[in-house]
C-alpha positions as CSV (number, residue, x, y, z in Angstrom):
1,X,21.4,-12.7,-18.6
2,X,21.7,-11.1,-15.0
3,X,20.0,-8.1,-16.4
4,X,17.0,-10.1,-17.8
5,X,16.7,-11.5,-15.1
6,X,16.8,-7.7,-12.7
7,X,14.3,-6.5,-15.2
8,X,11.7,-9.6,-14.7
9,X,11.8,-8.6,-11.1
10,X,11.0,-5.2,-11.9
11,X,8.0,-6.1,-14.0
12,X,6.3,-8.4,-11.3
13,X,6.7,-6.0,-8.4
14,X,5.2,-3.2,-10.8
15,X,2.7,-5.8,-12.1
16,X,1.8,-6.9,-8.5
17,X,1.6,-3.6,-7.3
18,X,-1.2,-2.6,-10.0
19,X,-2.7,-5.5,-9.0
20,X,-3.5,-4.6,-5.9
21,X,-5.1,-1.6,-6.9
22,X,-7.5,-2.8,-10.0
23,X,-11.1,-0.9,-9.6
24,X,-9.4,1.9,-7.5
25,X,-8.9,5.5,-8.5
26,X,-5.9,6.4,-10.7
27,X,-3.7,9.6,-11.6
28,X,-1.8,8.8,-15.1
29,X,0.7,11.1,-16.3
30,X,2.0,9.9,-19.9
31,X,4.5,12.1,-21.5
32,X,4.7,10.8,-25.1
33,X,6.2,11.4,-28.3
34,X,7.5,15.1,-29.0
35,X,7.2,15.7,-25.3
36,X,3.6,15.9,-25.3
37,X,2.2,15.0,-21.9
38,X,-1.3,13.5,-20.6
39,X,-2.6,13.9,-17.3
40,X,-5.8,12.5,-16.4
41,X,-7.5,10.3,-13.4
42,X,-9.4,7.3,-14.0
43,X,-10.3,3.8,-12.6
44,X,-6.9,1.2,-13.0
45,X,-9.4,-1.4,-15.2
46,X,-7.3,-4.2,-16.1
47,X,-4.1,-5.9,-14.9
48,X,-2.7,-8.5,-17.3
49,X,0.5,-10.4,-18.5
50,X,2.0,-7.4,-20.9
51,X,-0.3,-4.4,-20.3
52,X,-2.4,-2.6,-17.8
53,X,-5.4,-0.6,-19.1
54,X,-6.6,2.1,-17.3
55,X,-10.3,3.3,-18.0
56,X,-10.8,7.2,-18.0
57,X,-14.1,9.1,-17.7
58,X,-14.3,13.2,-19.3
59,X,-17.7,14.6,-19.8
60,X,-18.0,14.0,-23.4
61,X,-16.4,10.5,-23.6
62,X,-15.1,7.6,-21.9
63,X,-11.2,6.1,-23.2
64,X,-9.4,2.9,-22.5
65,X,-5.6,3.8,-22.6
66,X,-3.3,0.8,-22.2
67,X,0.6,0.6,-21.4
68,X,3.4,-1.9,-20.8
69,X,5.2,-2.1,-17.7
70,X,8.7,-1.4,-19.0
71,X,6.6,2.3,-19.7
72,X,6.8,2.6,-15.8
73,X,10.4,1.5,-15.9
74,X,11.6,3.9,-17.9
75,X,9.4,6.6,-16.6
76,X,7.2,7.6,-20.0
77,X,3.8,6.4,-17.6
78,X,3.4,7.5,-13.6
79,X,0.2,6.1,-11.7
80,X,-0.3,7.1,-8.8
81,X,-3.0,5.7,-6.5
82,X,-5.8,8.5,-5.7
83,X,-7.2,8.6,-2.3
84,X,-10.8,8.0,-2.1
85,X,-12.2,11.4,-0.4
């Protein structure tokens, strides 16, 4: 139960944390299945119960990608707030 319970804490500060920065510039570095790894910036779009969505712009296309919060706990998804310039 104590573990639950560390873990819950975990989620909010992360979810709290995006929160803050919804509409702000992003760097998202994914590394997925078969060690195959994503970097890209976008805009952090959405903050919600479960996920977070994070909307990225390329010339040719625009892409919603969307991730848990226990992604960020166990290190498969890094944001990392970009600095306006």
């Amino acid at each position: 139960m104590r573990c639950n319970v560390m873990r819950n804490d975990h989620v909010e500060a992360i979810r709290s944390a995006l929160r803050s920065r919804v509409g702000q510039p992003v760097r998202l570095h994914v590394v997925g299945e078969r060690n195959k790894v994503l970097n890209a910036y976008g805009i952090l779009d959405g903050v919600y119960s479960d996920i977070f969505t994070i909307l990225v712009h390329d010339s040719d296309y625009s892409k919603r990608y969307c991730y848990t919060y226990s992604e960020i706990i166990t290190k498969n998804v890094a944001v990392t707030p970009v600095s306006a310039q």
